[in-house]
C-alpha positions in Angstrom: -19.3 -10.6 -16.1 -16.9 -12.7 -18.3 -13.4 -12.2 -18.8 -12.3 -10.0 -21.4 -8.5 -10.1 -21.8 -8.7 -7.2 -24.5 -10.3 -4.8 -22.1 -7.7 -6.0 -19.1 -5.4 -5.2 -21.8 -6.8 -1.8 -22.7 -7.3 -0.8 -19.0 -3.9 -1.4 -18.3 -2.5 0.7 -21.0 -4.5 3.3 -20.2 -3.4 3.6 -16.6 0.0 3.7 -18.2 -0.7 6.8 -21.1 -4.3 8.1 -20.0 -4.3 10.3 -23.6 -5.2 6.8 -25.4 -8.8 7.7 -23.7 -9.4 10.3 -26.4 -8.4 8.0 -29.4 -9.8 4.5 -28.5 -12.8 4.1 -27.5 -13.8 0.7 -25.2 -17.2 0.1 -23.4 -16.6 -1.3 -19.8 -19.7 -2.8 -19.5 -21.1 -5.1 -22.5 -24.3 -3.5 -23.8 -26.7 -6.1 -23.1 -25.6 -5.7 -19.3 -25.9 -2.1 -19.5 -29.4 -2.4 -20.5 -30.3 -5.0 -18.3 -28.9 -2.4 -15.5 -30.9 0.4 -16.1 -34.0 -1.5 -16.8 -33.5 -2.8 -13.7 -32.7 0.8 -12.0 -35.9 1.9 -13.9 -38.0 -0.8 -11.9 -36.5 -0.6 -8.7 -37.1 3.4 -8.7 -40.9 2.9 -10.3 -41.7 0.3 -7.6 -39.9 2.4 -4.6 -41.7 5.4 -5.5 -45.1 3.6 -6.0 -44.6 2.1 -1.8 -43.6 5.4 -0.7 -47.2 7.1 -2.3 -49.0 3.8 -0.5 -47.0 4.8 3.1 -45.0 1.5 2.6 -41.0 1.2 3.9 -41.5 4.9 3.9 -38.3 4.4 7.0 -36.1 1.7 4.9 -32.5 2.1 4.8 -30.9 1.0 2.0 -28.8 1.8 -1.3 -31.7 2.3 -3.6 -33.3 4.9 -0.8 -30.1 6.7 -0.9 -29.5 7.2 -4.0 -32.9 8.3 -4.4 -32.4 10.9 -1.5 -28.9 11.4 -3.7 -31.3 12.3 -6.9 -33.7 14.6 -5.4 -30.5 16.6 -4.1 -28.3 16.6 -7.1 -31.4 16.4 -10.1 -29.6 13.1 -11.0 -30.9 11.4 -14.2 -32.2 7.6 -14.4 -29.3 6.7 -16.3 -27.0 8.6 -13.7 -28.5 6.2 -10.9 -27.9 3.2 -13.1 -23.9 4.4 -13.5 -23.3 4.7 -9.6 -25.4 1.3 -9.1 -22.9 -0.4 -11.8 -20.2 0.9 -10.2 -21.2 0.2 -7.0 -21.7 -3.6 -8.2 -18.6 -4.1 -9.7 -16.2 -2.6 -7.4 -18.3 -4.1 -4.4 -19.5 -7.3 -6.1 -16.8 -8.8 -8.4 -13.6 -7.8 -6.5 -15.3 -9.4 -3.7 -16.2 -13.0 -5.3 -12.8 -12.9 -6.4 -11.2 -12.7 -3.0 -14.0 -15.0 -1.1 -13.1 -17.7 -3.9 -9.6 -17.8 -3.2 -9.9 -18.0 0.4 -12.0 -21.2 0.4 -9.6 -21.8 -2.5 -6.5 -21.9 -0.5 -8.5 -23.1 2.7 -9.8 -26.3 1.1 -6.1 -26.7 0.4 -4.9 -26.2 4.0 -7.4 -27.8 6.4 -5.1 -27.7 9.1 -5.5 -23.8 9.2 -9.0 -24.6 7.8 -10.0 -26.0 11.2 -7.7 -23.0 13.2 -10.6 -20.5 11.7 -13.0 -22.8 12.7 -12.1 -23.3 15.9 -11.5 -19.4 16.6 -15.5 -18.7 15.5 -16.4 -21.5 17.9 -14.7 -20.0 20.4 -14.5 -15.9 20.2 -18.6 -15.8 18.9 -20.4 -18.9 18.7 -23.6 -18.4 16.7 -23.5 -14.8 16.8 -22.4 -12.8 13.8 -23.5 -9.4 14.5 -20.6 -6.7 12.7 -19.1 -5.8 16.4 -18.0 -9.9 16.8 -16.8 -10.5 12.7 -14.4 -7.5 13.6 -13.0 -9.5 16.7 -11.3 -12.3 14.8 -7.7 -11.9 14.6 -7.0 -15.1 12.4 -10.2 -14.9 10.3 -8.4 -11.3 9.8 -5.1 -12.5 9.0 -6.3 -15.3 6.4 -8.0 -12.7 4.6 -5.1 -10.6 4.3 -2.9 -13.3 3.1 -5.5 -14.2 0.8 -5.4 -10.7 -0.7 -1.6 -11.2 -0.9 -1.6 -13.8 -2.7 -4.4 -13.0 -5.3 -4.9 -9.2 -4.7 -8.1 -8.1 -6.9 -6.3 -5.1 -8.3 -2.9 -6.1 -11.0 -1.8 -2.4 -10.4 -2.2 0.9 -8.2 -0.5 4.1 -9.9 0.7 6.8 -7.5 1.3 10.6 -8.8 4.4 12.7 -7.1 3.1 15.6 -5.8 7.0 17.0 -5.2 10.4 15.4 -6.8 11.8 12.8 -5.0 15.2 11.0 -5.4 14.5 7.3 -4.1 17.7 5.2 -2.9 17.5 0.9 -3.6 19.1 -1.5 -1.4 21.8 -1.7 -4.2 22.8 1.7 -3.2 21.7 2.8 -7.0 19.3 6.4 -7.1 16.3 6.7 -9.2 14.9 10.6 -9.5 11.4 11.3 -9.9 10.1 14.8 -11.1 7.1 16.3 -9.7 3.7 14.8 -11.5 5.5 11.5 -12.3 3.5 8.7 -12.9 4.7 5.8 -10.9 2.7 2.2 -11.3 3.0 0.0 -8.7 2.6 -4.1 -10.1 0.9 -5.2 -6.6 1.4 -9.1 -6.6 5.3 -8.8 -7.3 5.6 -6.8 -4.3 3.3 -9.2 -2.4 5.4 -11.9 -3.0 8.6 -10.4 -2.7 11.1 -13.5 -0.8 13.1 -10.1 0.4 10.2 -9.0 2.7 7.9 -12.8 2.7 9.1 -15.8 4.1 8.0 -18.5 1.9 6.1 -15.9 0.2 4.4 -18.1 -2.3 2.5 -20.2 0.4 -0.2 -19.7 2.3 0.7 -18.7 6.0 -1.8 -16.4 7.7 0.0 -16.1 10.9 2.6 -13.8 9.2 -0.2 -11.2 9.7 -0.7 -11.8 13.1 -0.1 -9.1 15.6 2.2 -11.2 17.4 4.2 -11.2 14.7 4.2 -7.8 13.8 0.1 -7.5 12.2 -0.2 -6.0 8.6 1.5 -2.8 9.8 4.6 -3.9 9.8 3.9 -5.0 6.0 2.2 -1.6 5.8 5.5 0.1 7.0 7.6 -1.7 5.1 5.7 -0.1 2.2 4.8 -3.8 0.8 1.0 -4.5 1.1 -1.4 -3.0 -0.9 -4.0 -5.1 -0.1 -6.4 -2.1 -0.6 -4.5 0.5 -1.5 -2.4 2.9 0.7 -2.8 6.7 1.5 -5.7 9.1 0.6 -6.7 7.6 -2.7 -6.5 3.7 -0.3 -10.1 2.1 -1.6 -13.2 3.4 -0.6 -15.2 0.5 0.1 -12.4 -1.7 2.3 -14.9 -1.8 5.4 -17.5 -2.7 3.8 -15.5 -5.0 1.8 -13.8 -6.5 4.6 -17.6 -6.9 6.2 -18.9 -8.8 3.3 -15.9 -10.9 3.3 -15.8 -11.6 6.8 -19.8 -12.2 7.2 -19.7 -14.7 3.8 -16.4 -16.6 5.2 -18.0 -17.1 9.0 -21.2 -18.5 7.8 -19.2 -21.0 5.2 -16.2 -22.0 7.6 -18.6 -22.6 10.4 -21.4 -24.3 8.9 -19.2 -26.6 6.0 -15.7 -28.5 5.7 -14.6 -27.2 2.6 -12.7 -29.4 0.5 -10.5 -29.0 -3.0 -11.5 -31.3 -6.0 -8.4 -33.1 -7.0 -8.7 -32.2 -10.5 -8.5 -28.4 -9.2 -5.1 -26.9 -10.4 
């Protein structure tokens, strides 16, 4: 999808005063792509239906077969399939690219750390790249968290107070927060934050290794939202992290990747 500033604009100003929903109205998804979508959901269905009558992939597991089983249990709509498969694409699909770019980004830049990576597939799984192995990679791990850090997906997470809290700074100065206040959290300042980071604006994975204290002791210092924190934390981090790991392996181990000069 291209970049639209006005409707990065308009998404974040209605994460700060959700009533401007009922008085502007902005389409998140151009119209062209939205009908390219549900043609597309409209074929995929006609031609999943059409093996299932012959006896063919009548046992395949995958999205499309779910959210078939997901229509037949909920008398979902065409259009409704199309929705969930949009969503599912660009909260799976773009926030991914982003984060896989800047890694080989920041890796082509570093190929110091570029060749610690490789060296840790070589050694900890070879060829192999089943899921079991990709989640047994403490660096690979640790470069994708400082990757995230440093160009997290999301510009904002907003948190609701369930209760009134008084929070206390390091200045000694006390901020009160009624019950059902709206607090937005700008993720990258905190990422980045020298008073928590050393050297916060380069590229060090091994802050997040666990010798050094792993992401928890970010996590419990309240400053990495990598993904989100707490019960409304992002849905699809594992399978995020899956893609991310699986797509990184294959580059890393198979290529040297290098930075243009004229890259900025």
């Amino acid at each position: 999808f291209e970049q639209n500033y006005i409707f990065a604009f308009y998404t974040l100003m209605l994460g700060l005063f959700p009533n401007l929903s009922n008085y502007i109205k902005i389409r998140f998804f151009p119209k062209k792509a939205e009908k390219f979508f549900l043609k597309l959901m409209q074929d995929s269905i006609e031609l999943r239906k059409s093996q299932k009558e012959q006896g063919v992939n009548e046992s395949r597991v995958d999205f499309l077969n779910y959210i078939l089983q997901l229509q037949e249990k909920k008398e979902l709509s065409t259009l409704d399939l199309a929705a969930h498969t949009m969503t599912f694409l660009s909260d799976g699909f773009e926030t991914t690219g982003s984060v896989l770019s800047h890694a080989l980004l920041l890796l082509g830049r570093d190929l110091e750390r570029q060749q610690k990576l490789r060296q840790e597939i070589s050694d900890e799984i070879g060829d192999n790249s089943d899921f079991d192995s990709l989640m047994d990679l403490p660096y690979l791990d640790a470069c994708i968290h400082e990757t995230i850090r440093l160009f997290p997906p999301g510009f904002f997470s907003n948190k609701l107070c369930t209760e009134p809290i008084e929070l206390i700074n390091k200045n000694g100065k006390t901020l009160h927060l009624p019950k059902n206040t709206v607090v937005v959290l700008p993720l990258h300042p905190i990422m980045v934050d020298g008073d928590y980071y050393t050297n916060p604006n380069n590229f060090e994975p091994e802050r997040f290794l666990e010798e050094n204290g792993g992401i928890k002791k970010y996590k419990d210092l309240g400053v990495y939202y990598g993904f989100g924190e707490g019960p409304r934390a992002c849905l699809g981090m594992r399978f995020a992290l899956a893609q991310l790991k699986s797509a990184l392996v294959e580059i890393i181990r198979k290529f040297e990747v290098r930075v243009n000069p004229k890259t900025r």
